[in-house]
N, C-alpha and C positions, 0 to 999 in steps of 0.2 A: 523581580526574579526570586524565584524560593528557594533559599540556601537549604542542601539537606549535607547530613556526615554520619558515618558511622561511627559511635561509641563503643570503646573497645569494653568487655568483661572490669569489674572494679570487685574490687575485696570492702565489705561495707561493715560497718554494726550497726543494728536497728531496732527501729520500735515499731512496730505493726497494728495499726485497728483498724477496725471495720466501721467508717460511719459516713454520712454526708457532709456535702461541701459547707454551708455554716456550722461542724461542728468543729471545721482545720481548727482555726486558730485557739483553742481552748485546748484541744490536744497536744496543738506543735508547743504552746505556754506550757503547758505541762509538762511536756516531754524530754525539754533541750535541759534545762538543770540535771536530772538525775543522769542523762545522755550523757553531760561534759565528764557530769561529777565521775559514772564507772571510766570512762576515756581516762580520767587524771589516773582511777585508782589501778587501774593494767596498766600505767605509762603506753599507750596507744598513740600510732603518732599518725594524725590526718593528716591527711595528702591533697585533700580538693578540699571545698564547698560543699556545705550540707544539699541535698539530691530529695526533693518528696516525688518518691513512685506511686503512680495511681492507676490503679487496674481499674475497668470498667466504670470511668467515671464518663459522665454523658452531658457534664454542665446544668443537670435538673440539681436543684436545692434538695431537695428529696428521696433522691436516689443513692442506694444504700452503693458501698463502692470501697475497696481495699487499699489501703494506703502504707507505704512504708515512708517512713522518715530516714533518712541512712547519712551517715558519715564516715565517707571514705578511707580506710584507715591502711596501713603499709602491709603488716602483717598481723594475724591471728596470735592473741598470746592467753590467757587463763581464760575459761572460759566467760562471760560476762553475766551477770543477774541480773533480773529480769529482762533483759535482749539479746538478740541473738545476734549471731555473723550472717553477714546474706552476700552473696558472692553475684553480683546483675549480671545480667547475660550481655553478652555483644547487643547492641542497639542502632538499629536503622532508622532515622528519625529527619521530619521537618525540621528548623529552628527559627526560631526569632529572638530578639534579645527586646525583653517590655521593658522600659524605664519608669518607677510610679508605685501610689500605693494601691493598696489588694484590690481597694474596692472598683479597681480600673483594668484587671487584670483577665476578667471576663470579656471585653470586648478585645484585647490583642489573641486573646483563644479563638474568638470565631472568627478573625481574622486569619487567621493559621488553617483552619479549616478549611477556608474557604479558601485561600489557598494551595491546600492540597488538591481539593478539589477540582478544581480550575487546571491542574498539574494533571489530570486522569490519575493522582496516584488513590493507595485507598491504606486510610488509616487503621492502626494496631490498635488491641485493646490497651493498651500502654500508654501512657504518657511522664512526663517529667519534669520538673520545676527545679534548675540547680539557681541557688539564691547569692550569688556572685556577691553582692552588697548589701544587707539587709539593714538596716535603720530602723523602721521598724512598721507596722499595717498599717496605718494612713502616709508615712513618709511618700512624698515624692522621688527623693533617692535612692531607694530599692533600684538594686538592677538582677534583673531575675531571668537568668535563659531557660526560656520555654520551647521544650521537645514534645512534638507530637511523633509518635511511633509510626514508619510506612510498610505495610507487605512487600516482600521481596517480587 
């Protein structure tokens, strides 16, 4: 059975780039130190799990594709250096919850799709990875819920 739910609107702060799917993990390495370090320096207080938003991603290695990294934060306070606040919209979405590392995380995606599919629903250019447990890329402990976006 394919569990779906609505995500209600989140208050985030982010890091945004534009690249392909081998280049996540050199960006999100990069990203989460400078990430905590502006959180410590606003005293910012996260509320969920880090959230990666992916616009027009299609599962090619290749294909270029917008990504935010975001951590949910309570309220807006000074503005932040180099990132910004991103406010997510309500989201209607598939889920699944993958257990494992990245390199396994491709096949619970087409599974999701195929899923959807299968459902007659029809997926958003949206998708989302909240990272519930992260250990770390080859860990098999990672627990990672994976949202696929559905049209209304």
């Amino acid at each position: 059975m394919l569990n779906t739910k609505s995500i209600p609107a989140k208050l985030t702060i982010a890091a945004k780039a534009h690249l392909t799917i081998p280049e996540i993990p050199v960006f999100a390495n990069a990203i989460f130190p400078s990430l905590h370090e502006v959180i410590a320096q606003l005293e910012l207080e996260i509320i969920s799990p880090p959230e990666f938003i992916y616009f027009g991603i299609d599962g090619d290695p290749s294909t270029l594709f917008d990504l935010l990294i975001t951590l949910p934060i309570k309220e807006k306070k000074a503005a932040p250096a180099h990132f910004d606040y991103y406010q997510s919209e309500a989201f209607k979405c598939a889920t699944v919850e993958y257990v494992g590392s990245m390199p396994g995380i491709k096949q619970a995606w087409s599974a999701l799709y195929q899923a959807v599919a299968a459902a007659g629903l029809t997926p958003s250019n949206q998708c989302r990875e909240i990272c519930n447990k992260w250990v770390g890329f080859d860990s098999v402990e990672n627990v990672i819920e994976l949202q696929l976006g559905i049209e209304d």
